[in-house]
Each structure stands twice: as C-alpha cells, then as structure tokens.
N, C-alpha and C positions, 0 to 999 in steps of 0.2 A: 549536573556535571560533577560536581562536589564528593556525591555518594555512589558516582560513577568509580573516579577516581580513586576513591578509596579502597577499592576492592583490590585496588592491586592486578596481579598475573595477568600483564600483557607482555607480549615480546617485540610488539611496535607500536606506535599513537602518530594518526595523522588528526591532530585536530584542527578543523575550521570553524571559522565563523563567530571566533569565543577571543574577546579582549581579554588577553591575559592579564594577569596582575601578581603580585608578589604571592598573595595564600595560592593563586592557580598555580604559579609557578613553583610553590616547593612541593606542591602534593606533585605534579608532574617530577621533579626530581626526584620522590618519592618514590615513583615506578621503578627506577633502576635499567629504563628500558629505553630506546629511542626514541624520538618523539619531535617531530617536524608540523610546524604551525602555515597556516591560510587563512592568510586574512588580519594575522597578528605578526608581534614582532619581540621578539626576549632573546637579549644577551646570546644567552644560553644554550638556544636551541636552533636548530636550521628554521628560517621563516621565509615567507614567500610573501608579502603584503603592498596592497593597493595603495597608490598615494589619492585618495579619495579628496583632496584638498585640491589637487594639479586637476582631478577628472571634473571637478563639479566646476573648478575658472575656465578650465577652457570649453566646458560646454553653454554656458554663459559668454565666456566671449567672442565664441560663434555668433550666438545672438546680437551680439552688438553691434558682430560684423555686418550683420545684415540692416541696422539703423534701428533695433530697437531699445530704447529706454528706458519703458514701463514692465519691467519681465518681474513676475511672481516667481516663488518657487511653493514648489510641494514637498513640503516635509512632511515627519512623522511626531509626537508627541510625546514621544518617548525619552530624549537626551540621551539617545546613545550616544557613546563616541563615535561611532560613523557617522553618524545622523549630524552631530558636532560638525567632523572634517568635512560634509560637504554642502555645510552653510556656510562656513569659514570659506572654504573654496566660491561660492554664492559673489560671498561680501567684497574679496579682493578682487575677482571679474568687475564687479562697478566701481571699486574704489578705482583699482587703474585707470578706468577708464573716464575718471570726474561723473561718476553718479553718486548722488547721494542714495545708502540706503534708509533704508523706506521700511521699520519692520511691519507695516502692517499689507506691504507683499508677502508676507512667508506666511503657509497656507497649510490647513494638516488639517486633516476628518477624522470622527470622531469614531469610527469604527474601531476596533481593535484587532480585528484577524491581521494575522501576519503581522504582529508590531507594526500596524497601518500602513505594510507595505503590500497595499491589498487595492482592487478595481475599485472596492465600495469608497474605500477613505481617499482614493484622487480622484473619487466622481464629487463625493461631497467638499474635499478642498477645492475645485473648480468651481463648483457653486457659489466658494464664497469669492473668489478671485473676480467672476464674473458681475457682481456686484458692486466691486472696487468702481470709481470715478475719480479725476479719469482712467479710464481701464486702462488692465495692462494688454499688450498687443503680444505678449510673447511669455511664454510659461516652462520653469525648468524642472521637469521633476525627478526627486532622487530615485525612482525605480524607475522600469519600463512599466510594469502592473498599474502604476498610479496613473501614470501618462497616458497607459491606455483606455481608465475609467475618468479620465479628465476627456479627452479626445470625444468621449463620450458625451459629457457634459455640455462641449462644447458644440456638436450637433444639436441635441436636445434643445438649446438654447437658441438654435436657427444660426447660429455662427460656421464657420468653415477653417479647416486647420489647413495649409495656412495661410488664407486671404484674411484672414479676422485677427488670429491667435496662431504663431508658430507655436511649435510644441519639441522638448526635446526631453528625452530620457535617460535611463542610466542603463547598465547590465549588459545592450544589447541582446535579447532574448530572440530564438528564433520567430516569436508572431512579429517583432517590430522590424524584420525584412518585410514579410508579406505586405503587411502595413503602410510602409513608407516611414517608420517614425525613427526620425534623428534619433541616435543614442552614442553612449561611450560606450565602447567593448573593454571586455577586462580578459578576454584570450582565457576560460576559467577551464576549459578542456587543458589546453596545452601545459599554462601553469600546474593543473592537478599531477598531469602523468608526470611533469619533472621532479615534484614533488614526493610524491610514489618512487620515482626511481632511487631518491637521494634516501628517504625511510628505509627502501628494499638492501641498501648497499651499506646502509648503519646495521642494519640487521646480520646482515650475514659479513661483517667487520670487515669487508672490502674497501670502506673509505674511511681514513683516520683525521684530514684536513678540521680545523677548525669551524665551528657553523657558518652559515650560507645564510646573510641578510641581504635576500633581494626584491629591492623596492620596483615594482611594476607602476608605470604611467601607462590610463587606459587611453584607448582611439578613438579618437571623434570620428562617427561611421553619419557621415552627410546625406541622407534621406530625404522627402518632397515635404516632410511636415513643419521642414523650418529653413526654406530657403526661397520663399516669396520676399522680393527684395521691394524694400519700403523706397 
C-alpha cells in the first residue's frame, strides 16, 4: 500500500479495508487528491466504517436470547484491530449478560489463507471448540467463511446445527441465505455506491461540506442455524 501510495498521480482513492494510521494518513494527504475511506475512519477524510464492536454484541446476544451460555467464538490469529473490535464486541455480550468470559472459548485455525478468514481455519477452530467440556452449545464466528467450514466440522463430528451447536456469522455473504446461517449484514453494496458518490462529487468540486464520518451498525439477519430454542 505504502509504495502504492507513493507513486502519486491519482485524481481519486477510495480506499477500503486498510486501518489507517498517522504515516497512512500523511502519504494520503500527500496525494493532493480526494480520498474517501471503508472500513476506516480519519479526521480528515470522508469515512464510511462498521462498528464491528455493536455487530459482534449483538450477534452474541442473539445467542443468549435463545438460552445459551457456553458460546465459543472463531477468531483469527492475527490481532488485527478488527479482529480486536469483534472480540471486544464477544466479551461485552457476556459481560452484560453475567457470563463469565472463558478465554479458552475463543478459537482460531492455524491456516493462514485469508488472514484465517478462510473454510480451512473455521473447520479447524471447530475442532478444537468441539473438544471443549463442557461444550459449548452455540458458536460465533467473525466471518461467514469460518462459519461455514465450522458448520462443516460440526457435521463431520455427527452433530447438527442447530440442535447440537447454533451457529452464527459475520458479513452476510450471499451462500449464508442459501444456507440458513444466522449472520450480521453490513449493507457493503449500498455503503460502497454512497461512497463512490461522495469520491465522485469531491472529484469534480461539486461538494465543499466538511468530511462525512459515518459509523454504520450492522443487521442481525435471523436464519435456522441459531434459533433452536434451549
């Protein structure tokens, strides 16, 4: 990104997906060009960003609603700050709710495609979850990818999602319609094109207003994988 940035000559940047930071943020000011962020947030700039802390409680507190307890999560390995906000998100779902956390529920495979947000690393953090005693009866994972190679796990295992193990995800991805699998939608079509509009309208000096920091809470989209009621 770095030596991306440095090259200079853009006439717009929509970057997603990249925690800014102060050295990102002056080489972007360094462009001299507009520059509208997804997924982050600076001062500075128009941002568009998830509150991934609100998406990962209330999808955990879903789970609670339905009576359970024991709920794992599938992280990644990596410490991102996403990865961060929706443990944190995780921990306050039980705190509120008089659970004690438990970190030896939080669960992450050893794969590495995708910064472990991949089928292989939430078949293998299921595996180990599964092992847990007493089990946990309900599992949150930060993607839908993970969720869907844990779901997997949890077949392979002779279990059933969700008479054994509810299951819930992140992203809402079009297979976790098909699927049945609970997730948070983050609306990423919608937010993109407003995005693009706000870039398009800096570009051609149609809007002079002040940047646009708006924080999106994603939607608990309620599916058959996590609404077997205990």
């Amino acid at each position: 990104l770095m030596n991306f940035l440095k090259r200079g000559a853009v006439d717009g940047l929509l970057l997603a997906g990249v925690d800014v930071n102060e050295e990102i943020a002056q080489e972007l000011h360094a462009l001299h060009a507009p520059v509208v962020l997804i997924s982050s947030q600076w001062p500075d700039f128009d941002s568009f960003y998830w509150d991934d802390v609100a998406g990962a409680r209330q999808a955990v507190e879903h789970l609670i609603e339905q009576g359970h307890r024991r709920i794992g999560m599938i992280q990644t390995n990596t410490g991102s700050p996403l990865q961060k906000r929706r443990v944190q998100g995780y921990r306050d779902a039980l705190e509120n709710a008089g659970i004690p956390f438990d970190p030896t529920l939080l669960a992450s495979g050893t794969t590495e495609k995708h910064a472990g947000f991949s089928e292989e690393a939430g078949y293998e953090a299921m595996e180990y979850l599964l092992q847990i005693d007493p089990p946990v009866t309900a599992v949150f994972a930060s993607s839908d990818v993970q969720a869907i190679g844990a779901w997997k796990a949890i077949i392979d295992a002779g279990k059933k999602v969700p008479d054994d193990i509810a299951l819930v995800g992140y992203d809402d991805i079009k297979t976790s319609t098909y699927i049945g699998l609970t997730s948070m939608a983050q609306d990423m079509q919608a937010i993109g094109q407003q995005a693009t509009d706000i870039l398009l309208q800096r570009m051609e000096g149609t809007r002079s207003e002040p940047p646009v920091a708006r924080r999106i809470i994603p939607r608990l989209q309620v599916r058959r994988s996590s609404i077997f009621k205990r």
